[in-house]
C-alpha positions as CSV (number, residue, x, y, z in Angstrom):
1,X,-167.7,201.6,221.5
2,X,-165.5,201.9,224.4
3,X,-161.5,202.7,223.7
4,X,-160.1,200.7,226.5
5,X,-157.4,199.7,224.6
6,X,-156.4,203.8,223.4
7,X,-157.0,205.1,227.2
8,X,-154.6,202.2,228.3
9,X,-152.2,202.5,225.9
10,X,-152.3,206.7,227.1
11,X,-152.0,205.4,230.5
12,X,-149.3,203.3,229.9
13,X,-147.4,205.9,228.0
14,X,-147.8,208.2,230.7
15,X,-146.3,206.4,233.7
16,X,-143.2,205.8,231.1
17,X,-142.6,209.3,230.8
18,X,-143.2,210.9,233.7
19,X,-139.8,212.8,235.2
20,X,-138.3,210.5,237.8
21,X,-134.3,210.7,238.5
22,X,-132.1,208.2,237.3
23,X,-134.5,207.5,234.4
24,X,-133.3,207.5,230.8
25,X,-136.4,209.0,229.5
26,X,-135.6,209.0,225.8
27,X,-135.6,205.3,225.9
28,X,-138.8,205.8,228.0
29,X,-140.0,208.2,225.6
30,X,-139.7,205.7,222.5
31,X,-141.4,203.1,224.0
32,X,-144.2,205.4,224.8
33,X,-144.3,205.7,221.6
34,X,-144.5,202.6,220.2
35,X,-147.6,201.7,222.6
36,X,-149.3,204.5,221.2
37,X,-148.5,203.8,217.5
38,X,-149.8,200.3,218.0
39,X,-152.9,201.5,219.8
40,X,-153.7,204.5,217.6
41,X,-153.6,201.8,214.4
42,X,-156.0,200.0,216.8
43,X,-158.1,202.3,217.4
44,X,-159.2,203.5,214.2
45,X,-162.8,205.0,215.1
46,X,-161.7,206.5,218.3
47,X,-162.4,210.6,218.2
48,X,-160.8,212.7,215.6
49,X,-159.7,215.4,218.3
50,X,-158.4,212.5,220.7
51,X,-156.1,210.7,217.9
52,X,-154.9,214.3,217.0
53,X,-153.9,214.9,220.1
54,X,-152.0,211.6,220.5
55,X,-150.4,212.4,217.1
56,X,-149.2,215.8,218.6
57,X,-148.2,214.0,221.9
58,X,-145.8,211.9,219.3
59,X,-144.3,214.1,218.0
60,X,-143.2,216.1,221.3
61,X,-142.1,213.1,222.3
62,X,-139.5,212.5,219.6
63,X,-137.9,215.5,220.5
64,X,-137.8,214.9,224.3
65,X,-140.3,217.1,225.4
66,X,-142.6,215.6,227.6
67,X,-144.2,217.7,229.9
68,X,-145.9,219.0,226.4
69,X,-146.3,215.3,225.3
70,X,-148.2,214.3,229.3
71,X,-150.3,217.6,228.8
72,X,-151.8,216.3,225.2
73,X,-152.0,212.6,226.3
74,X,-153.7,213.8,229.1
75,X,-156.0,215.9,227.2
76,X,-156.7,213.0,224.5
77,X,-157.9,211.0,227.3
78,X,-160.4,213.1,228.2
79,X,-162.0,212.8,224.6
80,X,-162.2,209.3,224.6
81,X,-165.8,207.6,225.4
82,X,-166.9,206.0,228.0
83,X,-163.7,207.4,230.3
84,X,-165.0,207.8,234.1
85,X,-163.4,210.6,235.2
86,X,-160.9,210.1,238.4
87,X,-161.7,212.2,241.6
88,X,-159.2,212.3,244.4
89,X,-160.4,211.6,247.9
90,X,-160.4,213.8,250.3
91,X,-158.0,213.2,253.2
């Protein structure tokens, strides 16, 4: 079974937090969190390591870290079935 919803909800979580100037990224940061609470109780057969990972992204990201929290969602992602990996082109 593909986890399109999990990787999407990752995704999602990780254009909210990344660092941009102006941003008020613990609001950002709590609704990253909430998309991956919902997807996570979605997702209940997605990989043990990848949902563990996303539990420790959570948590990093109720205390405002979130360089840790992009490094475990990005991590996560790469545990999750089916995910074609993304190569960047060559300019």
């Amino acid at each position: 079974m593909r986890h399109n919803s999990l990787d999407q909800a990752i995704c999602d979580a990780l254009v909210l937090i990344r660092v941009t100037g102006g941003a008020d990224l613990a609001l950002q940061a709590e609704q990253a969190r909430k998309c991956l609470t919902k997807a996570v109780a979605e997702a209940p057969d997605a990989p043990r390591q990848a949902l563990a990972l996303v539990a420790a992204a959570d948590e990093h990201l109720e205390y405002g870290e979130l360089m840790e929290a992009r490094t475990l969602l990005t991590a996560a992602r790469d545990l999750l079935p089916g995910r074609r990996a993304v190569v960047a082109a060559r300019a």
